[in-house]
C-alpha positions in Angstrom: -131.7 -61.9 113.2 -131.9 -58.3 112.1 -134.3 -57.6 115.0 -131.6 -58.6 117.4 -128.9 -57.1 116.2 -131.0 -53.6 116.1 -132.6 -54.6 119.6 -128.9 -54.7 120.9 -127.4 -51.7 119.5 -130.6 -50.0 120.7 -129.7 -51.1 124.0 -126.2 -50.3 124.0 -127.7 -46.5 122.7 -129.9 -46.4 125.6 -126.9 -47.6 128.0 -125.2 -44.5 127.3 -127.8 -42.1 128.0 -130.2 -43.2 130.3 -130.8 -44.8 133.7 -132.2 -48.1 133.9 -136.2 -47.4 134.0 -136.1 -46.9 130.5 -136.0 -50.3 129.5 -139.4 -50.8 130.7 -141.0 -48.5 128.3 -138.6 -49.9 125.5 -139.6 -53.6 126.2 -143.3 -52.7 125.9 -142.9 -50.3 122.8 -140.9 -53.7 121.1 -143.3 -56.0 122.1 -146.2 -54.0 120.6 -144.4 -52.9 117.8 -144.0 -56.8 116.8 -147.3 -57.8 117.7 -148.7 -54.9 115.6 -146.8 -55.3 112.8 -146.7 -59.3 112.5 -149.1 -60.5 114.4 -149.6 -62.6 117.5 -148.3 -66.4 118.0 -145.9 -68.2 119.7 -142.6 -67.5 117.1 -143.3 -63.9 117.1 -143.8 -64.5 121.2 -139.8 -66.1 121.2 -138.7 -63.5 118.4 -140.1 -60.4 121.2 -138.4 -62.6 124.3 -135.4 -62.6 122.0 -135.2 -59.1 121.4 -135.9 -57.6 125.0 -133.6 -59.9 125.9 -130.7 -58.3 123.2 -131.8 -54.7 124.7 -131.0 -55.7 127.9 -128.1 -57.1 127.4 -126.9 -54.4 125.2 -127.9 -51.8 128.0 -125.4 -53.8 130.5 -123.0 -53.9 128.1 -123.1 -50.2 127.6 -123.0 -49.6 131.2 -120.2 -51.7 132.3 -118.5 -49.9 129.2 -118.9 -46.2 130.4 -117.8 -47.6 134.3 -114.4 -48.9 132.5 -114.1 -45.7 130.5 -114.4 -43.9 133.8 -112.7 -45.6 136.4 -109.2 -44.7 137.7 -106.0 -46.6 138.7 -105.0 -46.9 141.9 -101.9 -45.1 141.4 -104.1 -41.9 140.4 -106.3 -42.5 143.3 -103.4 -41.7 145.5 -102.5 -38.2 144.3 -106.1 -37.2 143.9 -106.0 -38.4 147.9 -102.6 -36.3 148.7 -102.6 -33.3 146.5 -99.5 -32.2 146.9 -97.5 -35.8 145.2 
């Protein structure tokens, strides 16, 4: 469960800062970094699935966060249109 919880907040932490081909070199870096350290076999094989799957959605998470954070109300849409409102 740790795993996870680190796999997601690692996600959310690349969200924030990077585009979205870095999750390619963070799923293989996580899955080697479990194999090396515990070894292969099918529950460390669902506990990797589990954790690139926690990155990932804690990259999208992070993402749809900075797009709220950033996005503007229509009623300030229309005086960056007409500058002089």
């Amino acid at each position: 469960m740790t795993q996870i919880v680190i796999g997601f907040g690692g996600g959310i932490l690349l969200g924030l800062r990077w585009k979205f081909a870095v999750l390619y070199p963070a799923m293989l870096l996580v899955a080697a970094f479990i194999i090396s350290t515990q070894g292969p076999g099918w529950q460390n094989a669902g506990l990797i699935v589990l954790v690139i799957t926690a990155i990932q959605v804690g990259y999208i998470c992070a993402v749809a966060a900075c797009g709220l954070a950033t996005r503007t109300s229509s009623a300030d849409r229309w005086r960056l249109i007409i500058p002089w409102h």
